[in-house]
C-alpha positions as CSV (number, residue, x, y, z in Angstrom):
1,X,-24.4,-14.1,9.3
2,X,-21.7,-13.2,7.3
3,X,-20.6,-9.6,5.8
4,X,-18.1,-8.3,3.6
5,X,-15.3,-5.5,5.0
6,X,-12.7,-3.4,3.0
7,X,-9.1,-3.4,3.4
8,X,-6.6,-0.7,2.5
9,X,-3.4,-1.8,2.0
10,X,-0.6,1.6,0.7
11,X,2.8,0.2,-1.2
12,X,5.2,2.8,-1.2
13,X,7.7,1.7,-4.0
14,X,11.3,2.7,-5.0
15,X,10.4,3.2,-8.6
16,X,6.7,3.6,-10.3
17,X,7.4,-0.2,-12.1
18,X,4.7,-2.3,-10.1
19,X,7.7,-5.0,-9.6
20,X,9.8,-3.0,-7.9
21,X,10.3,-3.4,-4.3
22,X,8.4,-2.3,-1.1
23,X,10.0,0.5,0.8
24,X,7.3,1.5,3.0
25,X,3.5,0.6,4.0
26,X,0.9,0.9,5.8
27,X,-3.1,-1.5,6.0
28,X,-6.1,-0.1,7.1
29,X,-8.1,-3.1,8.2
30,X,-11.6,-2.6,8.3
31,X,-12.6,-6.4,8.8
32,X,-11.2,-5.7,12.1
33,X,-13.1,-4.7,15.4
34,X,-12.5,-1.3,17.2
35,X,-11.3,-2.9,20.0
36,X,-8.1,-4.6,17.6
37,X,-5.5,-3.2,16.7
38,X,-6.6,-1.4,13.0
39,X,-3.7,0.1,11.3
40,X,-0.6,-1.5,10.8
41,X,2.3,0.3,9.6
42,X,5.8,-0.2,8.4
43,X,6.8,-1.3,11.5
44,X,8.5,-4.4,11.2
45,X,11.9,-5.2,8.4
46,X,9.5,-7.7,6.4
47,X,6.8,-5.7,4.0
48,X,3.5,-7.7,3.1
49,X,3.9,-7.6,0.0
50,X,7.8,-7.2,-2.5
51,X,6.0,-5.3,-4.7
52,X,2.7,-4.7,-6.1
53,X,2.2,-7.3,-8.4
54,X,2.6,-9.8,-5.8
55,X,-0.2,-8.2,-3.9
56,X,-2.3,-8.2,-7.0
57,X,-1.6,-12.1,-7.5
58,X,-2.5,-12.6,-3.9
59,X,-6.3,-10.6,-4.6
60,X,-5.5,-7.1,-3.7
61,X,-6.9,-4.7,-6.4
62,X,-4.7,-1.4,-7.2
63,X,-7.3,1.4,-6.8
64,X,-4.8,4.7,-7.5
65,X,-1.5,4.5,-8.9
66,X,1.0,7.5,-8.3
67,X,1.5,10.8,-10.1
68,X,4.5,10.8,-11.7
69,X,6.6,13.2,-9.6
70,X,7.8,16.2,-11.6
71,X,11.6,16.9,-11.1
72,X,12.3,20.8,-11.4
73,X,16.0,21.5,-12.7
74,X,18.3,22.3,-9.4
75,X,16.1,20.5,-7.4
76,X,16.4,16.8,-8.4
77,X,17.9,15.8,-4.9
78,X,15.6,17.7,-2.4
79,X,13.7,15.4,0.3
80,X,10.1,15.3,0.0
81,X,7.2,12.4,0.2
82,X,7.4,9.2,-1.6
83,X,6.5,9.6,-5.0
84,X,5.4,5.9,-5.9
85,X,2.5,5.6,-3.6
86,X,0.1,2.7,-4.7
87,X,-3.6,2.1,-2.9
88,X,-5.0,-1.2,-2.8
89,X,-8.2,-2.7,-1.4
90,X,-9.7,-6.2,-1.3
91,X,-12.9,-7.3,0.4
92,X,-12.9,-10.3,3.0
93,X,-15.7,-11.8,4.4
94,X,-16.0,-11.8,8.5
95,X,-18.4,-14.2,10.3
């Protein structure tokens, strides 16, 4: 019997334009069994994914685009998270 599972995939991107490139990432792999490994993250040089649209093409469905970060005046240069966060989820069917 066959059922459906959820996967979470997060595009960090280096502006809030859905082309623009990957700079961080992490999927949440719920088609996966407890035993495997279930998140992967950034860890390699290679993204999944150049950008979002490309994920989009290849069936991932954006759930939550960013808020636009708000730069305060004097502190348009201080580290923080990264503002163009993008949540996507498609549904795969496991056997």
């Amino acid at each position: 019997m066959s059922v459906t599972r959820q996967q979470i995939l997060i595009l960090h991107l280096a502006q809030p334009d859905l082309e623009t490139r990957t700079i961080a990432w992490a999927l949440y792999d719920g088609s996966k069994s407890k035993d495997e490994l279930q998140m992967q993250t950034g860890d390699s040089m290679v993204p999944p994914y150049d950008s979002v649209l490309d994920a989009m093409r290849d069936g991932w469905n954006v759930i939550q685009l960013p808020t636009m970060p708000v730069f305060l005046s004097g502190h348009e240069f201080e580290q923080g998270h990264l503002p163009y966060e993008y949540v996507l989820e498609r549904k795969v069917t496991v056997e």
